[in-house]
C-alpha positions, -999 to +999 in steps of 0.1 A: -262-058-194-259-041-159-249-002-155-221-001-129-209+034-114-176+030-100-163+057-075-121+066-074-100+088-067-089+113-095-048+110-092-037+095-125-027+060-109-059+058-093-080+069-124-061+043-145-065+021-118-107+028-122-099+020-161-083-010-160-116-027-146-140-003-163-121-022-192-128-061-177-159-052-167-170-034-198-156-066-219-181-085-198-208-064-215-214-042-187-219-007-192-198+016-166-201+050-153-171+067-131-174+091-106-142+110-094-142+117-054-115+137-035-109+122-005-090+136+027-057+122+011-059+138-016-067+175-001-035+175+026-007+176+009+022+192+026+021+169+057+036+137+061+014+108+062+021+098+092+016+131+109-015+135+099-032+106+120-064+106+098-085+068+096-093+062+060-077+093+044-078+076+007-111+059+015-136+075+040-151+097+010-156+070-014-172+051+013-197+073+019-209+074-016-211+034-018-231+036+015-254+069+003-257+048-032-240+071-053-218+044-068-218+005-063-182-002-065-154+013-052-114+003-068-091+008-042-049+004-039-055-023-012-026-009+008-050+021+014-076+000+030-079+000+067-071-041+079-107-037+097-133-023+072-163+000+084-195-021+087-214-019+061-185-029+031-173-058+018-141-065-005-153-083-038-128-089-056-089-084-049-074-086-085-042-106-100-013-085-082+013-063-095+049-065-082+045-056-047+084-046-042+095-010-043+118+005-063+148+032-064+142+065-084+174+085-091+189+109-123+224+099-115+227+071-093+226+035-099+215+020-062+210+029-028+250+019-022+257+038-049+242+072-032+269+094-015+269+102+020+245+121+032+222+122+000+189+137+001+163+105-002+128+114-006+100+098+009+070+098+033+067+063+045+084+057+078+084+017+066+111+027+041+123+056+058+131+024+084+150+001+066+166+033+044+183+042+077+192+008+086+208+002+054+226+035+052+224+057+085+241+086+067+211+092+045+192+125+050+154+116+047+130+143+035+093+140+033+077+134-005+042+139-012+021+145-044+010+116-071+037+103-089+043+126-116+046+154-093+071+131-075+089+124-104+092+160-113+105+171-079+134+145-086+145+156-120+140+189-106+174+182-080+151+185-049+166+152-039+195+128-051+164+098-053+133+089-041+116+052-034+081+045-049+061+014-052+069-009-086+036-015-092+023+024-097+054+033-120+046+000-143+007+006-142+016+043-157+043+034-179+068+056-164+097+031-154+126+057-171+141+067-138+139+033-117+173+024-113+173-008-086+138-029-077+144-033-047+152-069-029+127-078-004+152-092+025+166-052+018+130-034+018+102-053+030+069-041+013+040-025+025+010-049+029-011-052+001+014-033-021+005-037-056-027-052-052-061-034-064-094-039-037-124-040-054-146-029-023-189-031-020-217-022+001-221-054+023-247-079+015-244-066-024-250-097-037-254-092-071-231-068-075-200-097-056-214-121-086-206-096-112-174-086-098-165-126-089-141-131-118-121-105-105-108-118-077-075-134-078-071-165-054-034-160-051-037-124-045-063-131-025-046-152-001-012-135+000-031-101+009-054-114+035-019-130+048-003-095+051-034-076+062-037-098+089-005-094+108-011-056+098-040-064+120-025-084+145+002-053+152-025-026+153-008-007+126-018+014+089+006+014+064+022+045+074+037+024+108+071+012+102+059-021+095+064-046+065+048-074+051+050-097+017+033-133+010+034-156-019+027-186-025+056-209-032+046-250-039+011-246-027+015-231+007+018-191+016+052-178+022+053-147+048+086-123+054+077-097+077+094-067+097+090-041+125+115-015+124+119+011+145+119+049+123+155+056+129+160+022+112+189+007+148+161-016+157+145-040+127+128-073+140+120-099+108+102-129+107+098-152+083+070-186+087+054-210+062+018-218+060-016-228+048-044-208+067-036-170+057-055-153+084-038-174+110-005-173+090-001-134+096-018-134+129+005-158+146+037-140+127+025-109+140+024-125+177+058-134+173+073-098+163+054-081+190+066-111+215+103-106+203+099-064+214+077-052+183+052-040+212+084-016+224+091-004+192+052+001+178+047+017+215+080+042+208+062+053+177+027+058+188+043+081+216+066+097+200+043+127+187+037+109+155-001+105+148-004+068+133-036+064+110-051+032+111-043+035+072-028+065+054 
């Protein structure tokens, strides 16, 4: 039996997140410890993400334990990860993935079609905020920020007609009451890594990646390291108008990507087959910024918004 301390965030997705592979880990006759960390993320809460231009917002904290060796592993929503990790950390394990797509929260309507002109949307994400816009110019787009409860109350509340949230959150917490559409992905293009946990490590941890080996999924695996790599290849965190979702499909990865610009009149997409998932999303991402991504990333890094690498 090993002891294991796990560090997380404290936000009740991320704490049932910790949970979940206290639980695997725990059935596997380790014993586990968890240590709650606030991170940056988690202390600036009425700005927009992508205003606040921060590297590592969710992670930089938690980091520093693992490195000062306060706690050996760190869970993580991959999407939270920066593409390029600091040296010194690894990613063990990448578990079996949730449903990456995002969904559409409202008390009285049944789809974003549905919405009346000029309905108040909530969200901070300028990804969705994107392809919102390109779906439905009308749409008024106000910032949402808070974990999910408090999200889900300012809905019911009437603060806005609906919100969009990631599937895989809402169906980790059980609180699916208000999703009205899942969104298709040819309509909202997820973030990368969306609803996949990152098991991360000090590098070199050796026994610790043997413990933790079971964890990893190979599909998630591949699909993520797909997405994260034309993340890479575009030089953008998940807060830059950018999507990205991989599967596997007979064998071979499957990538649909998209650069949008904010306002949503300027969406490139891109969609390739392939075996090798780092070279998969690398060469996709060449492509977009080839076929004027490079404008449209290079509008938003000058246009006053501070992109983090990651949020």
């Amino acid at each position: 039996m090993t002891r294991l301390r796990i560090g997380s965030r404290g936000s009740q997705l991320a704490l049932w997140q910790a949970h979940h592979i206290s639980d695997l880990l725990r059935a596997q006759g380790h014993e586990i410890e968890l240590e709650i960390i606030k991170t940056t993320g988690d202390k600036i809460l009425d700005v927009a993400l992508a205003k606040v231009g921060t590297k590592g917002m969710f992670t930089k904290e938690i980091e520093e334990a693992l490195a000062e060796g306060r706690v050996d592993l760190a869970v993580h929503s991959l999407k939270d990860l920066p593409t390029e990790l600091s040296p010194g950390f690894e990613i063990a394990a990448i578990t079996q993935r949730e449903n990456s797509q995002d969904v559409f929260c409202s008390t009285r309507y049944a789809s974003i079609e549905a919405l009346p002109r000029e309905a108040r949307v909530g969200t901070s994400s300028l990804r969705r905020q994107a392809q919102l816009k390109a779906l439905r110019p009308d749409l008024e787009i106000h910032p949402l920020r808070g974990n999910v409860d408090t999200r889900l109350r300012k809905l019911v509340e009437g603060e806005y007609d609906a919100i969009i949230l990631a599937a895989a959150g809402l169906n980790r917490l059980g609180k699916t009451d208000l999703v009205k559409q899942v969104i298709p992905r040819d309509i909202m293009c997820p973030a990368a890594g969306q609803g996949a946990l990152g098991i991360e490590i000090r590098a070199g941890d050796t026994a610790t990646r043997q413990l933790l080996a079971f964890l990893d999924d190979a599909n998630a695996r591949a699909s993520t390291t797909c997405e994260r790599a034309l993340l890479n290849k575009l030089g953008g965190g998940c807060q830059v108008p950018i999507g990205a979702a991989a599967e596997v499909r007979q064998g071979r990865l499957h990538l649909d990507a998209i650069v949008a610009s904010p306002d949503g009149t300027k969406i490139l997409r891109e969609s390739r087959d392939g075996d090798d998932p780092e070279k998969l999303g690398s060469e996709v991402g060449e492509t977009l910024l080839q076929r004027g991504g490079d404008a449209i990333l290079e509008e938003v890094y000058g246009s006053g918004i501070a992109v983090p690498q990651q949020p």
